[in-house]
C-alpha positions in Angstrom: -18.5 18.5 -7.3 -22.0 19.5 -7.7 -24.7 17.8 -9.7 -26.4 19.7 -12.6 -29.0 18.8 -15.0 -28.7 19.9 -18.4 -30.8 19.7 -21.7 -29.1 18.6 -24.8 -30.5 19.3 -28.4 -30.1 19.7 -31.6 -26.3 19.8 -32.6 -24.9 19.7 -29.4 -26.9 16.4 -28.0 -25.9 14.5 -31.4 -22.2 15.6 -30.8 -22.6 13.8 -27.5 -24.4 11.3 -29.2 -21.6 10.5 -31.6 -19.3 10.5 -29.0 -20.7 7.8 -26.9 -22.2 5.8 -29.9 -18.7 5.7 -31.1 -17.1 4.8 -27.7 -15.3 8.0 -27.2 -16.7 8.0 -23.8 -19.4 5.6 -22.0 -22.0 8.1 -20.9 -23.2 11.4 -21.9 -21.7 12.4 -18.8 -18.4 11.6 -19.6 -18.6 12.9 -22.7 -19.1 16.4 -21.8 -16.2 16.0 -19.2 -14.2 15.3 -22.1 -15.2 17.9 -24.5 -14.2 20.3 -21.8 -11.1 19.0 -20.6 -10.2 19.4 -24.9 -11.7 22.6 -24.2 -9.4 23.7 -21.5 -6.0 22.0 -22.6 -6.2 24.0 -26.2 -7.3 27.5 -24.3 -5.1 26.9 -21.0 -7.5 28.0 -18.8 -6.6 26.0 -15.8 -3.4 25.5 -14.1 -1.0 22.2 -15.1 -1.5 21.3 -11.0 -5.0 20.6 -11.6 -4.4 18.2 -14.2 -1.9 16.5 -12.2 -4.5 15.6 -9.3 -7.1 14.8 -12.0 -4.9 12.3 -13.6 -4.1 10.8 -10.1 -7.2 10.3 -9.0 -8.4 8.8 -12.3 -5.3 6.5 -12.3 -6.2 5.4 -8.8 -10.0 4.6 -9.4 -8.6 2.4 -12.5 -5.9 0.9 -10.2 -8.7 0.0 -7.2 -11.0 -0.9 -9.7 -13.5 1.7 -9.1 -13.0 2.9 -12.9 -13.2 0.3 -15.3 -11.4 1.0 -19.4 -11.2 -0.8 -22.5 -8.8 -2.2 -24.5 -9.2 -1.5 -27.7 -7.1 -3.3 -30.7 -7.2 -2.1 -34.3 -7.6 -4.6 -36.9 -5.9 -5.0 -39.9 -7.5 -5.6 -43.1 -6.1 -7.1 -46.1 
């Protein structure tokens, strides 16, 4: 995959803002990978296969340990 820099402002860099202050995603990085992957499941522009490998390997970074998540628990308030 190549590396790309890209300027964020104005609405767009407080959208990814928002989304990693809120935990959505850990880096600004990973938030834009998952804007687009919402981007592409709604307008089915890539084939079903990809996703398939995509998961994979992200299920087997987790699994080694490479890819680290968090377990988040809602609280109840009374």
């Amino acid at each position: 995959m190549p590396n790309i820099n890209i300027e964020l402002n104005g609405y767009v860099a407080d959208v990814i803002d928002k989304m990693v202050d809120d935990g959505y995603a850990k880096t600004k990085t990973e938030a834009i990978r998952l804007a687009l992957f919402e981007f592409d499941q709604i307008h089915k522009l890539t084939e079903d296969e990809l996703y398939q490998k995509a998961a994979q390997k992200m299920l087997s970074d987790i699994r080694s340990g490479k890819e680290k998540t968090t377990k988040y628990v809602l609280k109840q308030y009374a």
